[in-house]
C-alpha positions in Angstrom: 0.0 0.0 0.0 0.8 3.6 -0.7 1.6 6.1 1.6 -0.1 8.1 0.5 -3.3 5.5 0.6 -2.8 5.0 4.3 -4.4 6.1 7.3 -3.1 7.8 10.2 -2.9 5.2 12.1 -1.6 3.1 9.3 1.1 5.8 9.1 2.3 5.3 12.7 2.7 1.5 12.8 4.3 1.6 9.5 6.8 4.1 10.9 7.0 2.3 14.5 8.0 -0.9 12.0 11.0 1.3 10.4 11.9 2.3 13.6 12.5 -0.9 14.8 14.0 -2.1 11.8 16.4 0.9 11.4 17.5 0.3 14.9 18.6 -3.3 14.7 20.4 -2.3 11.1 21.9 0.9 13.2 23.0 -1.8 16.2 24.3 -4.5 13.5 26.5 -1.3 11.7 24.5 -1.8 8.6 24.5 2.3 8.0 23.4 1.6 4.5 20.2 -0.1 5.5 19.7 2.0 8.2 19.7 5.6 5.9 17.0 3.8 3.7 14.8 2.9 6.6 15.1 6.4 7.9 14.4 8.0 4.5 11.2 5.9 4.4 10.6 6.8 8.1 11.1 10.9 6.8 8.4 10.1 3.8 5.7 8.0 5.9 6.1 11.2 8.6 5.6 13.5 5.9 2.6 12.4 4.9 1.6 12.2 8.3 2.4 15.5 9.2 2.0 17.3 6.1 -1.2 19.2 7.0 0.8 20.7 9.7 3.8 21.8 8.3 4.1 25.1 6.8 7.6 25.3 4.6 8.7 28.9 3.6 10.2 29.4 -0.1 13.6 31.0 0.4 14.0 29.9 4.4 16.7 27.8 5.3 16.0 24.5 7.2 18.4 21.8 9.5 18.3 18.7 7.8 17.0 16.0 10.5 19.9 13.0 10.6 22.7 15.2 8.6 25.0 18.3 9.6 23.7 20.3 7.1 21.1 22.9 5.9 18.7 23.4 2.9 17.7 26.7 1.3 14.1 25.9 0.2 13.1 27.3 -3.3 10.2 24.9 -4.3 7.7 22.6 -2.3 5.4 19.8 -4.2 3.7 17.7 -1.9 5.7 16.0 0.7 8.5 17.0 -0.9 11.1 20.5 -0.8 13.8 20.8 -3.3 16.8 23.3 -2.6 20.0 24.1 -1.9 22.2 22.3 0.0 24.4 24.5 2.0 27.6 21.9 2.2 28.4 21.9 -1.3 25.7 23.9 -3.1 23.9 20.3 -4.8 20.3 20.5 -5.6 18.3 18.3 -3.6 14.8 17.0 -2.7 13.7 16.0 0.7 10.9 14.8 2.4 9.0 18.1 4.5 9.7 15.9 7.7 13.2 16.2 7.6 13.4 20.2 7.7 13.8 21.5 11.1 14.2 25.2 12.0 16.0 26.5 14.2 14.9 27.3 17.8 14.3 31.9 17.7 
């Protein structure tokens, strides 16, 4: 099933599963494994959570599991494309892994 077909509470036990999953690949070293888990934890979230989030065009955001930031300049979706602030590479994230910084 889709994401995007899934229920709220679909959408929590799905990322409850990745959790779970991610840790044991995170405990056994697998850090390949373990990024895709997480990614799929950021979309499910975003999805869960996209009602709620408001993402500005032009702000820049903490990327959740990397030291690094993203200038937003487009938003589709669950997804925000931008600027990575590291090395300047145009990226697309899901809108769960922006974080802003505490004012």
């Amino acid at each position: 099933m889709l994401y995007s077909d899934m229920t709220p509470e679909q959408l929590q036990r799905e990322m409850k599963e990745l959790q779970q999953k991610g840790q044991r690949a995170y405990d056994a070293e697998n850090w390949s494994e373990y990024e895709v888990l997480m990614k799929k934890w950021y979309l499910a979230k975003s999805y869960l959570v996209q009602q709620d989030i408001r993402i500005a065009i032009g702000e820049t955001y903490r990327l959740a599991e990397e030291y690094d930031r993203l200038t937003v300049s487009k938003v589709k979706g669950i997804m925000a494309w931008g600027t990575r602030m590291s090395d300047g590479a145009e990226i697309a994230v899901p809108i769960a892994m922006l974080e802003k910084d505490a004012e």
